[in-house]
C-alpha distance (Angstrom), angle and dihedral (degrees) to the residues before:
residue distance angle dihedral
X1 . . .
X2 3.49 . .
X3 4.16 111.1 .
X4 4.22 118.6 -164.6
X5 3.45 114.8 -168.7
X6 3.59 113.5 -136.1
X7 3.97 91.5 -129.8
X8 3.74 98.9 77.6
X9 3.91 105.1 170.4
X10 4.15 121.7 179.6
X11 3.69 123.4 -146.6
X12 3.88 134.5 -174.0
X13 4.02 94.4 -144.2
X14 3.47 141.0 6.6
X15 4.15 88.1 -104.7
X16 3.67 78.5 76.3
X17 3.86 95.3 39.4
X18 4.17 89.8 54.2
X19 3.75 93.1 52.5
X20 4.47 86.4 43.9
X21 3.61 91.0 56.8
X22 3.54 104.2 42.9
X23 4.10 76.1 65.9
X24 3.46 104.0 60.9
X25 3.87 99.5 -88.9
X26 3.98 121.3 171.3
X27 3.64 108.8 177.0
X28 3.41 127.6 22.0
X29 3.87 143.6 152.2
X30 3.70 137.6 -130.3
X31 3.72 110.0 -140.9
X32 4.07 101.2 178.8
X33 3.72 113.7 -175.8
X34 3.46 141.3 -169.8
X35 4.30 93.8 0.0
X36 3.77 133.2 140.8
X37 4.18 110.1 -109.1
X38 3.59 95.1 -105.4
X39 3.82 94.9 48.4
X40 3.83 81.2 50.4
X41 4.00 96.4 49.4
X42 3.46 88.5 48.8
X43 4.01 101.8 55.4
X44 3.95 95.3 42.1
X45 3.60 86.9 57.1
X46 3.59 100.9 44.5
X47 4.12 81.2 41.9
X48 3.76 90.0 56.0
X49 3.87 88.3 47.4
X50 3.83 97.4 53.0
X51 3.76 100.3 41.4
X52 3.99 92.2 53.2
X53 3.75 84.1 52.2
X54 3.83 90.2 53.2
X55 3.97 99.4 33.0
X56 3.70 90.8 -121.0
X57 3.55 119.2 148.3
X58 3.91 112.3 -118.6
X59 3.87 128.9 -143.8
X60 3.70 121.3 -167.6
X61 3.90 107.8 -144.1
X62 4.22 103.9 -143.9
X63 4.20 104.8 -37.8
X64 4.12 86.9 105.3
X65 4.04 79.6 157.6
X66 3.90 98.4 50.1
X67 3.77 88.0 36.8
X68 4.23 93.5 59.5
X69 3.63 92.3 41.2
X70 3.78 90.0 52.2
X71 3.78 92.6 42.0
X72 3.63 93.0 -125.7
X73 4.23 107.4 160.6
X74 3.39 106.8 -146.5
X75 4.14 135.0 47.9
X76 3.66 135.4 178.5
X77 4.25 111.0 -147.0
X78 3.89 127.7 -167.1
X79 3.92 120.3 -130.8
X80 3.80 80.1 -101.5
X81 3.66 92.3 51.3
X82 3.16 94.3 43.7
X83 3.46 102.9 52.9
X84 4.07 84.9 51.6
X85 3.67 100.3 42.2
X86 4.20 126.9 92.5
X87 3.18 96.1 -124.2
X88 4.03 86.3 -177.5
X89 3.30 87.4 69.2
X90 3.35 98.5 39.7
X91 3.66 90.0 59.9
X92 3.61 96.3 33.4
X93 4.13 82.7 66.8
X94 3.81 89.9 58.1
X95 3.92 94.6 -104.0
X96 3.79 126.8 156.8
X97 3.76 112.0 -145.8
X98 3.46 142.1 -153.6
X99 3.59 137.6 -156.6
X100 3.81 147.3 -155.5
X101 3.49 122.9 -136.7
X102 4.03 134.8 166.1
X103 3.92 100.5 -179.1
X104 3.17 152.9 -9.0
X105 3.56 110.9 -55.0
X106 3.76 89.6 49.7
X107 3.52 98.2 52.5
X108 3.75 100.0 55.5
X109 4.21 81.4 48.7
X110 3.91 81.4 54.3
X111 3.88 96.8 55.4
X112 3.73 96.8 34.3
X113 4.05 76.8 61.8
X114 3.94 87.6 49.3
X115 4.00 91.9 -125.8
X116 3.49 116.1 -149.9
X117 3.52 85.4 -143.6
X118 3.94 135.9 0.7
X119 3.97 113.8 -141.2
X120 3.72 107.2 -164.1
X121 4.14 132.8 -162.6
X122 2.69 150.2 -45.9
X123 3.65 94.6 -70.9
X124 3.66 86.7 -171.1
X125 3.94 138.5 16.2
X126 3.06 100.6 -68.0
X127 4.69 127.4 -154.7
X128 3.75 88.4 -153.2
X129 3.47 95.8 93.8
X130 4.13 143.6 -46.3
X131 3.69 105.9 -61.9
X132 4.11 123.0 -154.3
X133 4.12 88.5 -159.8
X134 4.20 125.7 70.5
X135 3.41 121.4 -117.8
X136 3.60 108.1 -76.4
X137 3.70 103.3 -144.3
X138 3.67 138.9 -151.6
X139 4.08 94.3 -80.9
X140 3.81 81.3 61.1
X141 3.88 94.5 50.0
X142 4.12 87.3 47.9
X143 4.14 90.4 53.9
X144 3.35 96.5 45.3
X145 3.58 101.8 48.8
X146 3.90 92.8 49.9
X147 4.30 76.7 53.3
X148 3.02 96.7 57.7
X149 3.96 147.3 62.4
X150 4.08 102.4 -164.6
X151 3.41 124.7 77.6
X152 3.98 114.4 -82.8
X153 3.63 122.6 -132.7
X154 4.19 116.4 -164.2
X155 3.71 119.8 -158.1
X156 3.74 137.3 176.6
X157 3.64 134.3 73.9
X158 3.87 95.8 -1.4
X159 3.77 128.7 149.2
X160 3.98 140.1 -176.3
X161 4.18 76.2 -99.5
X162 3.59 95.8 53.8
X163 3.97 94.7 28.0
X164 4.29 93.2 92.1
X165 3.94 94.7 51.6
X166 3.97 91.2 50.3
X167 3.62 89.2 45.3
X168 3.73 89.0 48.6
X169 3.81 95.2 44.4
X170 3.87 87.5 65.7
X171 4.15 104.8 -85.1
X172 3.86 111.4 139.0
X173 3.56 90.0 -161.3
X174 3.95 134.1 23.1
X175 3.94 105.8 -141.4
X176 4.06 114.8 -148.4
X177 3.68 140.2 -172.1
X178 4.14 116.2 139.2
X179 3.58 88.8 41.5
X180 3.99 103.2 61.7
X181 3.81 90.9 30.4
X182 3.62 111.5 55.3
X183 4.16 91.6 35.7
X184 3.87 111.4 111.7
X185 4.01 90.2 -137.0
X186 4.01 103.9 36.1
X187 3.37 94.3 159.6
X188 4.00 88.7 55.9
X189 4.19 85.2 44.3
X190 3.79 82.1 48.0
X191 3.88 92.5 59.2
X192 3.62 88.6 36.4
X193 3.76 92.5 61.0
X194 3.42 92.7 44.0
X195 3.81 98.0 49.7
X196 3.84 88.2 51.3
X197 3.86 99.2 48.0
X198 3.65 89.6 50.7
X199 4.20 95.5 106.2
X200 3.83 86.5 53.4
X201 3.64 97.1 50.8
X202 3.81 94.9 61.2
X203 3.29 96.1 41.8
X204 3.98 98.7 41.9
X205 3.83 116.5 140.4
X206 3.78 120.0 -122.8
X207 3.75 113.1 -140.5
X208 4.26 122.4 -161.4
X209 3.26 112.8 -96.1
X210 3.76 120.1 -122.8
């Protein structure tokens, strides 16, 4: 049975992934950008290393390729991505996958792939970066998890404030990047996030896994 915690925190290295785990952390995902291949190697490796230590659940954002060849067992794909990945091999190495979607369109492209999980946004306005799509809203979290029959994950814009209405709306997990990052105490927002996903956590749905 597949299990998402509903802390789901995003981090650029695996700097930030040491100082997550030292916190408590039990999913998380790797999102390296802009890197040469062996720099990229390197950190899902060490990545895979430190979350086994820790018993955290690792996602490999895009690297599909460095993620089989390091035997990672989980990795998150873009529509992009997605429409460029094999996802026979992919699966054929044992790998759970999850995908991005922001309508429609994309998430029938996301079940015809059998996602593991769907992450939809951004549920908010989000910092991270300029985005072409509205925010979707908690109405739109609420339909799609009554759509749907794998876990949900919501991303965009959300905070430990807004973290219990998305929860309640019907997201399994609440997906977060800006938040943790540009804080001047993350571990403290770590704890904080932690501390205020608690309910969820014990009451967290397992899905079948594909």
């Amino acid at each position: 049975m597949l299990h998402l915690d509903p802390f789901y925190p995003i981090v650029p290295d695996t700097d930030w992934l040491v100082r997550l785990l030292a916190q408590g952390i039990k999913l998380v995902q790797l999102r390296i950008k802009d890197q040469g291949a062996e720099f990229v190697r390197a950190e899902i490796d060490m990545a895979i290393t430190l979350c086994a230590e820790h018993r955290c659940q690792l996602v490999i954002n895009d690297y599909w390729r460095e993620a089989t060849d390091a035997g990672a067992d989980f990795v998150h794909l873009g529509q992009e991505d997605l429409a460029a990945a094999d996802l026979v091999a992919i699966r054929a190495a044992g790998i759970k996958i999850g995908i991005s979607t922001h309508c429609d369109e994309e998430l029938e492209k996301a079940l015809s792939a059998d996602a593991d999980y769907v992450a939809l946004g951004p549920i908010y306005t989000t910092k991270l970066k300029k985005m072409p799509w509205a925010p979707q809203g908690l109405a739109r979290l609420t339909e799609w998890r009554a759509r749907i029959k794998c876990p949900l994950v919501a991303i965009g814009g959300i905070t430990p404030e807004r973290a219990p209405v998305v929860l309640e709306a019907g997201a399994d997990s609440a997906a977060v990047i800006t938040d943790i990052l540009t804080d001047q105490d993350p571990e403290l927002r770590i704890r904080n996030w932690i501390s205020v996903t608690k309910p969820w956590r014990h009451l967290s749905t397992e899905f079948p896994q594909s």
